[in-house]
HTML snippet that shows the backbone in 3Dmol.js (N, CA, C, O; Angstrom):
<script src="https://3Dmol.org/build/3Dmol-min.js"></script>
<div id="view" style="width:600px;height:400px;position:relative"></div>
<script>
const pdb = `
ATOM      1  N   UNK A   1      39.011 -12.853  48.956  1.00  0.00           N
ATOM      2  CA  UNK A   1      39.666 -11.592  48.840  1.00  0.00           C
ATOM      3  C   UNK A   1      38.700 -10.569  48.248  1.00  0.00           C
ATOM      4  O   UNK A   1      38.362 -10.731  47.076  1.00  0.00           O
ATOM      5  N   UNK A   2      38.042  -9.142  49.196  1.00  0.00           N
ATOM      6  CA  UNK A   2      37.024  -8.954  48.444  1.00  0.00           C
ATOM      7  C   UNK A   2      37.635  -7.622  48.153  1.00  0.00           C
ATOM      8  O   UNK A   2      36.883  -6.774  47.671  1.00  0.00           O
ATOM      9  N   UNK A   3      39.191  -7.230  48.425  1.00  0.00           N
ATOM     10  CA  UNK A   3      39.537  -5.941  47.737  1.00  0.00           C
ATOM     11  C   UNK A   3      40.152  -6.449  46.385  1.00  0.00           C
ATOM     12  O   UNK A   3      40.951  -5.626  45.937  1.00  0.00           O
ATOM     13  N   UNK A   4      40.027  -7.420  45.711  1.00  0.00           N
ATOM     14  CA  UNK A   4      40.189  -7.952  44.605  1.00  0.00           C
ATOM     15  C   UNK A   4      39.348  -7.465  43.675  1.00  0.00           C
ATOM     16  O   UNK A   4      38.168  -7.684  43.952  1.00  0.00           O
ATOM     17  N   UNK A   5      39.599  -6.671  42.303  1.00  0.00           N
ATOM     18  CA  UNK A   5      38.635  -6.276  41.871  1.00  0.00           C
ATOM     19  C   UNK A   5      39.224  -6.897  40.341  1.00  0.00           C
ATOM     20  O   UNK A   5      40.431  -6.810  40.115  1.00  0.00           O
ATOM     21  N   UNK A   6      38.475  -7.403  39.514  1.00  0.00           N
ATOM     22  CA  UNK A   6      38.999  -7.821  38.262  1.00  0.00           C
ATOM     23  C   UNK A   6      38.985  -6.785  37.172  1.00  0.00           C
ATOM     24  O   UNK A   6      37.873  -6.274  37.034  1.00  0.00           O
ATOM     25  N   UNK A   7      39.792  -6.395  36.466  1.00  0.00           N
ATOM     26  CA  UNK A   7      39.781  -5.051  35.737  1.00  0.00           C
ATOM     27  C   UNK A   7      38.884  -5.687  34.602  1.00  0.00           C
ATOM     28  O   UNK A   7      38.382  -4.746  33.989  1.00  0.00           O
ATOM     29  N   UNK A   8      38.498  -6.822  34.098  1.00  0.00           N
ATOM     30  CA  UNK A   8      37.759  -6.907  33.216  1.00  0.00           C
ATOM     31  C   UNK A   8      36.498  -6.694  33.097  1.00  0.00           C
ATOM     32  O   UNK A   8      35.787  -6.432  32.127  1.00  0.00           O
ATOM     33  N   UNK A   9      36.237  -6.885  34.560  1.00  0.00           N
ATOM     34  CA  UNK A   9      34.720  -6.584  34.763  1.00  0.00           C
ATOM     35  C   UNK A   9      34.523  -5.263  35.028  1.00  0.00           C
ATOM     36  O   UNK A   9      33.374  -4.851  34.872  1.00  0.00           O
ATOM     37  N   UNK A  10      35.348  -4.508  35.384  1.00  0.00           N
ATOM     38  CA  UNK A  10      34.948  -2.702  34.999  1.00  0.00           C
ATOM     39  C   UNK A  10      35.079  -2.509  33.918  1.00  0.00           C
ATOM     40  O   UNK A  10      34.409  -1.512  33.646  1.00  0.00           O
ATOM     41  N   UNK A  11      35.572  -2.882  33.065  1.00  0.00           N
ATOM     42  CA  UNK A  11      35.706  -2.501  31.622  1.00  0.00           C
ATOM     43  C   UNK A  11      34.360  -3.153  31.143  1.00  0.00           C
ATOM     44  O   UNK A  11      33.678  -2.596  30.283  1.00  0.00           O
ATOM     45  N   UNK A  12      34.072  -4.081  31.591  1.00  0.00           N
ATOM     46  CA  UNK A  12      32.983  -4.711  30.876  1.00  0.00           C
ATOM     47  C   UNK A  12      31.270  -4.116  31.319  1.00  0.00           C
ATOM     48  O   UNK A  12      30.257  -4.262  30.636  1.00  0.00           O
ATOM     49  N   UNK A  13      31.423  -3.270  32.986  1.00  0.00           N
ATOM     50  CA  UNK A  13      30.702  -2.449  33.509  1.00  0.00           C
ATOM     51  C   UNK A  13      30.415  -0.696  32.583  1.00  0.00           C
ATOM     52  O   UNK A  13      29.387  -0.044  32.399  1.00  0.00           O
ATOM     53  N   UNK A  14      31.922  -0.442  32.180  1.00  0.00           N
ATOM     54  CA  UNK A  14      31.541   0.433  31.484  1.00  0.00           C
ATOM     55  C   UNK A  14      31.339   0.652  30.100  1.00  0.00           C
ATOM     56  O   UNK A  14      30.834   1.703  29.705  1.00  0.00           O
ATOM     57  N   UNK A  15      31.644  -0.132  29.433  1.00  0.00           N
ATOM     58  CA  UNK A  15      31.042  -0.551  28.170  1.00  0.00           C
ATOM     59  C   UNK A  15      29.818  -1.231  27.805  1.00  0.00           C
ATOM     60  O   UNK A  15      29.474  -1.505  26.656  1.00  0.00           O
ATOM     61  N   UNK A  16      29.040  -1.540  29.121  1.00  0.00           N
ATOM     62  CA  UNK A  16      27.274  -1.962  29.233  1.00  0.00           C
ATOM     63  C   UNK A  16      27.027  -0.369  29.366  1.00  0.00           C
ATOM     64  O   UNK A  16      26.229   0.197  28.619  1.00  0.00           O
ATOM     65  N   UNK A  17      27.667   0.234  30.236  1.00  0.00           N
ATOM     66  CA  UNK A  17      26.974   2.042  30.280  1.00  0.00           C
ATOM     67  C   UNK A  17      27.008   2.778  29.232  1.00  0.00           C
ATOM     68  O   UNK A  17      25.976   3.332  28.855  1.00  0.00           O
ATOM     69  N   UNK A  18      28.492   2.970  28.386  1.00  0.00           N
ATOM     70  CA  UNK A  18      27.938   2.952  27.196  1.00  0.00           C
ATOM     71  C   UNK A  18      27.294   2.673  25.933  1.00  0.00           C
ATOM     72  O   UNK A  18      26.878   3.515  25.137  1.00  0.00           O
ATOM     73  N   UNK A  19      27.249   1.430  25.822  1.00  0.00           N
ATOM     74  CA  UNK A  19      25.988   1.053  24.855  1.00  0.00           C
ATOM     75  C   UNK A  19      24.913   1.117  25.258  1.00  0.00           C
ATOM     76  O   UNK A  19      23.999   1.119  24.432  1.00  0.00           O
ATOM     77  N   UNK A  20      24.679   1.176  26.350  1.00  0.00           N
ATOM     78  CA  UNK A  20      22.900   1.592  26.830  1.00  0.00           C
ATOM     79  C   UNK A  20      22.688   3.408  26.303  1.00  0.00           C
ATOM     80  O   UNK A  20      21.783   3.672  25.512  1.00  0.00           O
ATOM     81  N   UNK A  21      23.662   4.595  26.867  1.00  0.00           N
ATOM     82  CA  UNK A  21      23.638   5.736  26.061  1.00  0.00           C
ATOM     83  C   UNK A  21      22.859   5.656  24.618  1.00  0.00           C
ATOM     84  O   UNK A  21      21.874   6.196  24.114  1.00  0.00           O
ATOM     85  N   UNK A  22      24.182   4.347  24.094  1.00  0.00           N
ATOM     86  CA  UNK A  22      24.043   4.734  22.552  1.00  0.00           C
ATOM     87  C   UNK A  22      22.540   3.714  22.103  1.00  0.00           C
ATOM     88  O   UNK A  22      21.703   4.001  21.247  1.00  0.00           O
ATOM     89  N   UNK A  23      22.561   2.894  22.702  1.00  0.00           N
ATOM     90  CA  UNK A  23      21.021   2.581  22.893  1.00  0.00           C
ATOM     91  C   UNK A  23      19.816   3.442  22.444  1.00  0.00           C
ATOM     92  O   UNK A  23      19.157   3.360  21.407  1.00  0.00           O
ATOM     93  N   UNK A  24      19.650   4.637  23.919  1.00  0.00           N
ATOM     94  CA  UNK A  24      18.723   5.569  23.928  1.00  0.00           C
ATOM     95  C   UNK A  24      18.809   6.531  22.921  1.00  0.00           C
ATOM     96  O   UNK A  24      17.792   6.810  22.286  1.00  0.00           O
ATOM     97  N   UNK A  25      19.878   7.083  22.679  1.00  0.00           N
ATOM     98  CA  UNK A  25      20.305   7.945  21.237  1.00  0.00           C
ATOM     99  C   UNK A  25      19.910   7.493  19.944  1.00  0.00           C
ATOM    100  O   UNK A  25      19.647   8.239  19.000  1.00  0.00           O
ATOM    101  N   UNK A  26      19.867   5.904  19.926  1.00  0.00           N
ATOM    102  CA  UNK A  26      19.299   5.690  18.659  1.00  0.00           C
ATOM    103  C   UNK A  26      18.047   5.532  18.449  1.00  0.00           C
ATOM    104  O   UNK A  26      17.431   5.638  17.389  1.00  0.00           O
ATOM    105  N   UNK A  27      17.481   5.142  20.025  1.00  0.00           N
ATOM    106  CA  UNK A  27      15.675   5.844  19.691  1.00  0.00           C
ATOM    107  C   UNK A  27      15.214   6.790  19.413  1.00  0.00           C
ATOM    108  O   UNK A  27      14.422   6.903  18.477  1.00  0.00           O
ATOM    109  N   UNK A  28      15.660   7.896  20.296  1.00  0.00           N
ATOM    110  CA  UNK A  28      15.864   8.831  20.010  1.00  0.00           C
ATOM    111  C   UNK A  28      16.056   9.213  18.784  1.00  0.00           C
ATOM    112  O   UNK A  28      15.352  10.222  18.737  1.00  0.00           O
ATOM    113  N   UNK A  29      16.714   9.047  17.365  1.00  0.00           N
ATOM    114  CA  UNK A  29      17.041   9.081  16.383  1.00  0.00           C
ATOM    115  C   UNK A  29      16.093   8.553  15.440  1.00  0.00           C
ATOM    116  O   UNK A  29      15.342   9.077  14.617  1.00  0.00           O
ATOM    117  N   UNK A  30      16.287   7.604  15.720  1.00  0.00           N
ATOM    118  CA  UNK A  30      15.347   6.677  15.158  1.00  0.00           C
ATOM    119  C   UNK A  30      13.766   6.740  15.078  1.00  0.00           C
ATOM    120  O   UNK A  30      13.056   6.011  14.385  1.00  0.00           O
ATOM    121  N   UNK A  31      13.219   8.089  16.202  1.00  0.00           N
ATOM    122  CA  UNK A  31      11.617   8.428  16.637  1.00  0.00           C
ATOM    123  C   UNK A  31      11.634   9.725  15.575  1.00  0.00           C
ATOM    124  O   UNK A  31      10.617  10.083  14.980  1.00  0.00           O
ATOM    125  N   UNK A  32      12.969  10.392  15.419  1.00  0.00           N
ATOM    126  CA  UNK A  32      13.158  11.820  14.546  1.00  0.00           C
ATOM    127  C   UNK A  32      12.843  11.567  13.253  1.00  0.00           C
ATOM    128  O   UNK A  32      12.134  12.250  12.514  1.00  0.00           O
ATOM    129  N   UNK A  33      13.652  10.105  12.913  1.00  0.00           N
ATOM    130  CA  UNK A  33      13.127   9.822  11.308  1.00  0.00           C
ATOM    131  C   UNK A  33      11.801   9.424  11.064  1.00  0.00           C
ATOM    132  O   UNK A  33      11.189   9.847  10.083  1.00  0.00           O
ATOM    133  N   UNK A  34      11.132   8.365  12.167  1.00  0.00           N
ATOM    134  CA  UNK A  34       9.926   8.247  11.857  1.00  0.00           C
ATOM    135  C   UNK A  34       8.671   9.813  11.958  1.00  0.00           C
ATOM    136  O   UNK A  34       7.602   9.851  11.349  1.00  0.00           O
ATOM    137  N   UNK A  35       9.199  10.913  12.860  1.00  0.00           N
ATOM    138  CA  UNK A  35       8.487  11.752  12.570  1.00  0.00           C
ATOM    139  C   UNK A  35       8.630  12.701  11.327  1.00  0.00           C
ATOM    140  O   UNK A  35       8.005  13.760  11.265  1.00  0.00           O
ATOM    141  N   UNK A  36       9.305  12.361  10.547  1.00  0.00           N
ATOM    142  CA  UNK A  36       9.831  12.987   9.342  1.00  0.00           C
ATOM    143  C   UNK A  36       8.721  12.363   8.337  1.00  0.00           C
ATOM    144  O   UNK A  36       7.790  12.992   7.834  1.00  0.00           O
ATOM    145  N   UNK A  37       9.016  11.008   8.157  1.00  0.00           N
ATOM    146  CA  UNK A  37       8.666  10.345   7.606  1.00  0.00           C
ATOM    147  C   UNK A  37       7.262  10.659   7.122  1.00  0.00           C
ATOM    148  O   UNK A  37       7.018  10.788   5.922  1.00  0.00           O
ATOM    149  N   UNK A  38       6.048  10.820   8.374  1.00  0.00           N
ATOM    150  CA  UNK A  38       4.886  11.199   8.669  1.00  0.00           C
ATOM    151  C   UNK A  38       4.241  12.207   8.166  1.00  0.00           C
ATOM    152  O   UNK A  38       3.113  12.357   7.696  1.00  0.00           O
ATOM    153  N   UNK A  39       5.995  13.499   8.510  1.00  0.00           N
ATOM    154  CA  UNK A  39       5.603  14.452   7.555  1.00  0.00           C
ATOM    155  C   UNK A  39       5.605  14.776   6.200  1.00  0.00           C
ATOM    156  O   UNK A  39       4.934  15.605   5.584  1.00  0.00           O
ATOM    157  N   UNK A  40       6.785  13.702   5.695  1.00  0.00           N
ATOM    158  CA  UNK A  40       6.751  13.455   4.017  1.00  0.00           C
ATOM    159  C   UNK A  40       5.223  13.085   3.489  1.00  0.00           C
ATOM    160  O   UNK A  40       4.968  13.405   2.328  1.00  0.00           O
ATOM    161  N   UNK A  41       4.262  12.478   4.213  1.00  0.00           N
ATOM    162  CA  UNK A  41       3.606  11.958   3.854  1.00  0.00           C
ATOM    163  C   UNK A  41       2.147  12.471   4.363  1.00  0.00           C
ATOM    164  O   UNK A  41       1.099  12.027   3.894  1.00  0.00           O
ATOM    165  N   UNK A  42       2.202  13.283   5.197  1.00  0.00           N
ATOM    166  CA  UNK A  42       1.551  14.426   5.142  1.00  0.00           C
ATOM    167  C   UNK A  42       1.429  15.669   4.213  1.00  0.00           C
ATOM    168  O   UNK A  42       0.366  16.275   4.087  1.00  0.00           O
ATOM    169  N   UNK A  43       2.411  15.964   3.664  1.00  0.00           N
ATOM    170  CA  UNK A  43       2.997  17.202   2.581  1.00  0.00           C
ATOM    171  C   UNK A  43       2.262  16.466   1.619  1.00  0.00           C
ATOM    172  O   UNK A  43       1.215  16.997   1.249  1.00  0.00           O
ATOM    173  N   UNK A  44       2.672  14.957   0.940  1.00  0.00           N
ATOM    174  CA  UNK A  44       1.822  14.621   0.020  1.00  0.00           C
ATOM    175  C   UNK A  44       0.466  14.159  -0.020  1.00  0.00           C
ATOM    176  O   UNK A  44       0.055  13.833  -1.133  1.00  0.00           O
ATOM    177  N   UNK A  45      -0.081  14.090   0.659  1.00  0.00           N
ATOM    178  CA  UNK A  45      -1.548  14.359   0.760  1.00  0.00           C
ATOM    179  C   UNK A  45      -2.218  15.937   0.765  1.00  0.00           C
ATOM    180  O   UNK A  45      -3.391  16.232   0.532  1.00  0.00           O
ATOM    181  N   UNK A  46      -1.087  16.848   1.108  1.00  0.00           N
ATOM    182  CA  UNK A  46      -1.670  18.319   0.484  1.00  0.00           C
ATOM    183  C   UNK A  46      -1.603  18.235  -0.523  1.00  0.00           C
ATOM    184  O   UNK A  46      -2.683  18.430  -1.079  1.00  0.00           O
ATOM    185  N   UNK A  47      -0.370  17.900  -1.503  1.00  0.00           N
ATOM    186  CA  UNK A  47      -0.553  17.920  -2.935  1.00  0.00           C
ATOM    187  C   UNK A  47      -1.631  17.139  -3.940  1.00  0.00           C
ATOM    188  O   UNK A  47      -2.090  17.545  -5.008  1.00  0.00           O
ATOM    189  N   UNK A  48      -1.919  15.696  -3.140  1.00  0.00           N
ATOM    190  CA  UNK A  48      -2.622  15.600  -3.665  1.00  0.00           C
ATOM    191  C   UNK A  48      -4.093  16.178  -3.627  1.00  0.00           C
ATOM    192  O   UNK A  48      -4.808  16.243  -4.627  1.00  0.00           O
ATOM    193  N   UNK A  49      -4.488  16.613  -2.290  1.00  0.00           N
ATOM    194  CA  UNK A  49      -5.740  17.578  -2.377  1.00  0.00           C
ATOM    195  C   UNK A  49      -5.808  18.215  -3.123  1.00  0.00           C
ATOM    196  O   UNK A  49      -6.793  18.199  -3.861  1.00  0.00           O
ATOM    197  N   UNK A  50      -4.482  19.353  -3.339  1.00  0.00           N
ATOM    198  CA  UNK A  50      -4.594  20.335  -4.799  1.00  0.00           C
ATOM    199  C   UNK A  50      -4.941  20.010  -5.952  1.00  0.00           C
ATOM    200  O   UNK A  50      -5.726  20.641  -6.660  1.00  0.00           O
ATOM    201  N   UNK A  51      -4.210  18.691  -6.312  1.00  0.00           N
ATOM    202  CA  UNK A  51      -4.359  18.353  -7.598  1.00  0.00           C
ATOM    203  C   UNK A  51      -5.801  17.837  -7.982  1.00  0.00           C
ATOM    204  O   UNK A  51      -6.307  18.044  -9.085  1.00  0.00           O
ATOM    205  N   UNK A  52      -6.337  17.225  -7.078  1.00  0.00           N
ATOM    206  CA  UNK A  52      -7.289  16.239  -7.415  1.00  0.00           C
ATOM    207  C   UNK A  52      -8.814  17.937  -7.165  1.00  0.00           C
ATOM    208  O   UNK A  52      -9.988  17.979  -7.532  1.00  0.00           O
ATOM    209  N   UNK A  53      -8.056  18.865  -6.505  1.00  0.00           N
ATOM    210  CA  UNK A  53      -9.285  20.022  -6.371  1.00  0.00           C
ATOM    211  C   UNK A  53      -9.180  20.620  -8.451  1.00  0.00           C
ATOM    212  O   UNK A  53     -10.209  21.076  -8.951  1.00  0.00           O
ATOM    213  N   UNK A  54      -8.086  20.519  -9.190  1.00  0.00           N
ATOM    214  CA  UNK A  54      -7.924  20.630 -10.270  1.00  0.00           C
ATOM    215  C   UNK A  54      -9.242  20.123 -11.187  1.00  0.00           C
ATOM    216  O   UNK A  54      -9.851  20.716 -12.078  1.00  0.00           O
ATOM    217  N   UNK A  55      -9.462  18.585 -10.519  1.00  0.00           N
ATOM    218  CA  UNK A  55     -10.508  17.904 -11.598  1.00  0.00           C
ATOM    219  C   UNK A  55     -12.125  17.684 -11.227  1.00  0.00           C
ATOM    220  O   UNK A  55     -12.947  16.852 -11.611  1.00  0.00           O
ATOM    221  N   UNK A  56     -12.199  18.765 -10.342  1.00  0.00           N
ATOM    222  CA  UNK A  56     -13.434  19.010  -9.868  1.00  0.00           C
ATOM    223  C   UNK A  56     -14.080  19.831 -11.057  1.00  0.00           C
ATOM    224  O   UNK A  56     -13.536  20.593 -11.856  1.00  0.00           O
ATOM    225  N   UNK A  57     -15.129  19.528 -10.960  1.00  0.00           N
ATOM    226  CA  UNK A  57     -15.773  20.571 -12.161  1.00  0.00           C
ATOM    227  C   UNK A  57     -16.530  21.730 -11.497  1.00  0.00           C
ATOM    228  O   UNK A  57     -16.283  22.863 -11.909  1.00  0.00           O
ATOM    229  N   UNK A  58     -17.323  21.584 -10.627  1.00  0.00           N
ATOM    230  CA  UNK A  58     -17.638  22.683  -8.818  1.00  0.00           C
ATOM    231  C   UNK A  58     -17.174  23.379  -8.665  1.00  0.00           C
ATOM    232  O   UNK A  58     -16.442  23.003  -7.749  1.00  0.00           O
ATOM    233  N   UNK A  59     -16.932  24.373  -8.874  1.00  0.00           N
ATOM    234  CA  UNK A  59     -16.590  25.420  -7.744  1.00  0.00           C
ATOM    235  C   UNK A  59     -16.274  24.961  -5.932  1.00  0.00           C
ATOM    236  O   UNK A  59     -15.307  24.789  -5.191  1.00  0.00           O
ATOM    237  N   UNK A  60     -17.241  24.932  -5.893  1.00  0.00           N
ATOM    238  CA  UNK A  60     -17.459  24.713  -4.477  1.00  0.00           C
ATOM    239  C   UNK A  60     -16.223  23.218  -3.817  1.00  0.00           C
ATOM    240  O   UNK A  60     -15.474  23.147  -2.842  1.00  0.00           O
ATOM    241  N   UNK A  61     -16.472  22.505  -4.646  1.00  0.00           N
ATOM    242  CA  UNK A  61     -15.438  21.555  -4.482  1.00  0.00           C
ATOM    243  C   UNK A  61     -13.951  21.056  -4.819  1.00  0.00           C
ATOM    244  O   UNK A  61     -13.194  20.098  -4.662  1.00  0.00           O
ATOM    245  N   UNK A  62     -14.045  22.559  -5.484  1.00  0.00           N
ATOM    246  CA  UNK A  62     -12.518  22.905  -5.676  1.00  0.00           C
ATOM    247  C   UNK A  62     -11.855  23.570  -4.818  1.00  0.00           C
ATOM    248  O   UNK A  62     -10.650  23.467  -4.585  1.00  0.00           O
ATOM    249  N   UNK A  63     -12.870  24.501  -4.162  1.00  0.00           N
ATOM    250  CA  UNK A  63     -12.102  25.279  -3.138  1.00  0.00           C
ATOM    251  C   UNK A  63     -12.030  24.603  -2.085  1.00  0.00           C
ATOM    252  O   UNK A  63     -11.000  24.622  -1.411  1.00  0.00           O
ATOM    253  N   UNK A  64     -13.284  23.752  -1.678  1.00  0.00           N
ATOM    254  CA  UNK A  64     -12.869  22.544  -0.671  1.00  0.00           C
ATOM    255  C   UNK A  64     -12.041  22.117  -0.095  1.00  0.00           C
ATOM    256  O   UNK A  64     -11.736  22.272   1.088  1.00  0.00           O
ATOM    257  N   UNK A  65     -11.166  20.975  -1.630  1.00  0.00           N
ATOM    258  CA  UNK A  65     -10.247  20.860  -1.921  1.00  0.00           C
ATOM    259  C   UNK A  65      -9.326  21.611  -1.312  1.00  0.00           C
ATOM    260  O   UNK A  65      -8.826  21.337  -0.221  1.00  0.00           O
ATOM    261  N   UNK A  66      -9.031  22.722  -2.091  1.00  0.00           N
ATOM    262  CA  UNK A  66      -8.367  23.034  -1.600  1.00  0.00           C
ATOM    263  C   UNK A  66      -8.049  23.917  -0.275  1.00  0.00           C
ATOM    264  O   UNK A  66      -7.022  24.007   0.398  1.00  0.00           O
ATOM    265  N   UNK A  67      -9.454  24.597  -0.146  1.00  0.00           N
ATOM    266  CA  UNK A  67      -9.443  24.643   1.645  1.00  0.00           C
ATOM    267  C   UNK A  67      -8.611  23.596   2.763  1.00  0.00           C
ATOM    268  O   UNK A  67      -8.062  23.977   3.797  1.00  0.00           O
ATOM    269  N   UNK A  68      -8.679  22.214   2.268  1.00  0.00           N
ATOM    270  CA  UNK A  68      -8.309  20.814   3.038  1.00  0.00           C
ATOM    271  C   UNK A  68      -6.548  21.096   3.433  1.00  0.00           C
ATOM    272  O   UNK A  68      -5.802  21.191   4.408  1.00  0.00           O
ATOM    273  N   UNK A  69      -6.520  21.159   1.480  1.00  0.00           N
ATOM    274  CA  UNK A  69      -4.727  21.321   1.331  1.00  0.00           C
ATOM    275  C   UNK A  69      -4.489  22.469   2.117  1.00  0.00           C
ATOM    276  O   UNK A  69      -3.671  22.213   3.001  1.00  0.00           O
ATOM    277  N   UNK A  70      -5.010  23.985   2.141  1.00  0.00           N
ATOM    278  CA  UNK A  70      -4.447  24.254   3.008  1.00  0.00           C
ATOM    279  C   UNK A  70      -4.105  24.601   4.097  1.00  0.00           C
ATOM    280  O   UNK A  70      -3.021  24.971   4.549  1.00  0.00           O
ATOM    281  N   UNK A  71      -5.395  24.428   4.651  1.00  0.00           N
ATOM    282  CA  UNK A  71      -5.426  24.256   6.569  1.00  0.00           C
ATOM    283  C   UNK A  71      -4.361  22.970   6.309  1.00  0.00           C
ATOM    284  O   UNK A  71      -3.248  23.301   6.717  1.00  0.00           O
ATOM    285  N   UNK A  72      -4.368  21.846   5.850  1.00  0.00           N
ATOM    286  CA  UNK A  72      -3.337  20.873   5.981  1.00  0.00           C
ATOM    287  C   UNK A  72      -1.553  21.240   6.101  1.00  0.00           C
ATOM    288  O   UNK A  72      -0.689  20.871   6.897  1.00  0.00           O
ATOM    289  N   UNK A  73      -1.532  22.151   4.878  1.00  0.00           N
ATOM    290  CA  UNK A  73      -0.325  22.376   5.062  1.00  0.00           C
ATOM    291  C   UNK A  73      -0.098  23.394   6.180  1.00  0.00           C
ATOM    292  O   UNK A  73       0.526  22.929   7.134  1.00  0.00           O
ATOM    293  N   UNK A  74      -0.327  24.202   6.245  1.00  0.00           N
ATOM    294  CA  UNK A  74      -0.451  25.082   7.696  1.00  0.00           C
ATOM    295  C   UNK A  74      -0.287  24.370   8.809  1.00  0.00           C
ATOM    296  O   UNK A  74       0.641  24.811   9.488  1.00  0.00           O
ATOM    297  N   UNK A  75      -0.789  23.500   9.235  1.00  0.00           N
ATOM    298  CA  UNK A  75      -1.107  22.556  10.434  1.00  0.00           C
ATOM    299  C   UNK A  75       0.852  21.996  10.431  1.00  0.00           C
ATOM    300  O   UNK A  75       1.812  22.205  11.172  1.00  0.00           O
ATOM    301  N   UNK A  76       0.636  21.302   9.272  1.00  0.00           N
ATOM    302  CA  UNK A  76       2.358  20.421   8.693  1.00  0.00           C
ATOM    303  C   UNK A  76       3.500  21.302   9.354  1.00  0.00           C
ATOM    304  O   UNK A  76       4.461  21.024  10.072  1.00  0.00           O
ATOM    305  N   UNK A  77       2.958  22.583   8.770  1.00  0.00           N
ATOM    306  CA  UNK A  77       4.319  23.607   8.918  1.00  0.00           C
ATOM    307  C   UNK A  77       4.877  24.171  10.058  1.00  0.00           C
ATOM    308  O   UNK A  77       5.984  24.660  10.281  1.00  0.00           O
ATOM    309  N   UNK A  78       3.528  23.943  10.976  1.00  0.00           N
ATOM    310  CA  UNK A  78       3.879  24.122  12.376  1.00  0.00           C
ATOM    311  C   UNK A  78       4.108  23.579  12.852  1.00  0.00           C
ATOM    312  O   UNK A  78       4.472  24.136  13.888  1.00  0.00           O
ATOM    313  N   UNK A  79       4.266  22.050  12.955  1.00  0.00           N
ATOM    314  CA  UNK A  79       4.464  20.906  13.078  1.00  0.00           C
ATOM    315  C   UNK A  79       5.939  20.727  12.927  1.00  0.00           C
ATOM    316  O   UNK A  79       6.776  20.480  13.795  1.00  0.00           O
ATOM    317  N   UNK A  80       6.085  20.909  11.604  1.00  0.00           N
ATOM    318  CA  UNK A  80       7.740  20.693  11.159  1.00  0.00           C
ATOM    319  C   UNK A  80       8.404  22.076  12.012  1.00  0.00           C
ATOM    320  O   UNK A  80       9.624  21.918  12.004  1.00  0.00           O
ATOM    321  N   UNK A  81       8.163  22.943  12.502  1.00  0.00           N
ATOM    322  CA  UNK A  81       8.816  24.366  12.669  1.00  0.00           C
ATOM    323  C   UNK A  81       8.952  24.017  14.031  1.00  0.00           C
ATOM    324  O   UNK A  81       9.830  24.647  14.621  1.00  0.00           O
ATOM    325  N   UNK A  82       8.207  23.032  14.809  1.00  0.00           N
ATOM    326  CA  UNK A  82       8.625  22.759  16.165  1.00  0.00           C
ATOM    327  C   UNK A  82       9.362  21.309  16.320  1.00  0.00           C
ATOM    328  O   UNK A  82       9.137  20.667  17.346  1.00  0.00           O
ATOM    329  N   UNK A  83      10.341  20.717  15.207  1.00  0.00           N
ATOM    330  CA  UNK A  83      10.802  20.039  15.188  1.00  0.00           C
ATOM    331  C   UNK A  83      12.226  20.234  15.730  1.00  0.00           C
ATOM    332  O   UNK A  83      12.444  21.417  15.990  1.00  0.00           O
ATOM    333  N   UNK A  84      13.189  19.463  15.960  1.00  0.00           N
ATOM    334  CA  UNK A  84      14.370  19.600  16.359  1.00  0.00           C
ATOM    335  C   UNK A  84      15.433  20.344  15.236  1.00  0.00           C
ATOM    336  O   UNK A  84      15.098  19.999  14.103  1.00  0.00           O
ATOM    337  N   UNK A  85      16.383  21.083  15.223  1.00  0.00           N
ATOM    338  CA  UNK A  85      17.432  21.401  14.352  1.00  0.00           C
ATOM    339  C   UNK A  85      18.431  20.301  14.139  1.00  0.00           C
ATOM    340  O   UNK A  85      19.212  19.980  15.035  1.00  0.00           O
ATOM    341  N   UNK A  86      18.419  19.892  13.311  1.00  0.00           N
ATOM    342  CA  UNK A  86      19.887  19.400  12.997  1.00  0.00           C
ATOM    343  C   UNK A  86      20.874  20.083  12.503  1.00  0.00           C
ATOM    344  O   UNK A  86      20.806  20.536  11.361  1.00  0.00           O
ATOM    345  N   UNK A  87      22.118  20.290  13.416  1.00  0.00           N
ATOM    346  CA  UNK A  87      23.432  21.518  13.420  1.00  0.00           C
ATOM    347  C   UNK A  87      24.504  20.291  12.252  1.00  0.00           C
ATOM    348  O   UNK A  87      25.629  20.622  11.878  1.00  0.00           O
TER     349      UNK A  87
END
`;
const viewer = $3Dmol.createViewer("view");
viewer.addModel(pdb, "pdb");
viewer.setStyle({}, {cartoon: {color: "spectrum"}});
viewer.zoomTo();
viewer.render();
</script>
C-alpha cells in the first residue's frame, strides 16, 4: 500500500528539519562567542602594552609601547564595530 503514509514518520521528518535549523544557529552562535572572546583578549593585550610602556625608562620605548597599544586598539575597534548587533 504505497498511499499509506505513517504519521510518525512525518513528524519524525520534521523534527530532523528542525533540529538541523537549530543545529546551524548554534554555530552560528557559538562562532559569535568565540569571536568575542578573541576580542576580550585582544583589548587585553592593549592594556597590557600600556602598562608595561609605563616601566620603560626610554622614551622611545614608551611611546613604542604605546604606539603598539594603539594602532592595536584601533584595529580591535573596527573589528568589534563590524560585528553583529544583538537586539
Amino acid at each position: 500500500m504505497e498511499e499509506y503514509v505513517i504519521p510518525e514518520s512525518v513528524q519524525a521528518g520534521d523534527a530532523d528539519r528542525k533540529a538541523d535549523r537549530k543545529f546551524v544557529q548554534a554555530l552560528r552562535n557559538n562562532q559569535r562567542g568565540d569571536n568575542y572572546t578573541v576580542l576580550t583578549i585582544g583589548f587585553a593585550s592593549v592594556l597590557f602594552f600600556a602598562a608595561l610602556s609605563e616601566r620603560m625608562r626610554r622614551r622611545s620605548a614608551q611611546w613604542a609601547l604605546l604606539g603598539i597599544g594603539g594602532v592595536g586598539f584601533v584595529l580591535l575597534a573596527v573589528i568589534l564595530a563590524t560585528f553583529p548587533k544583538m537586539i
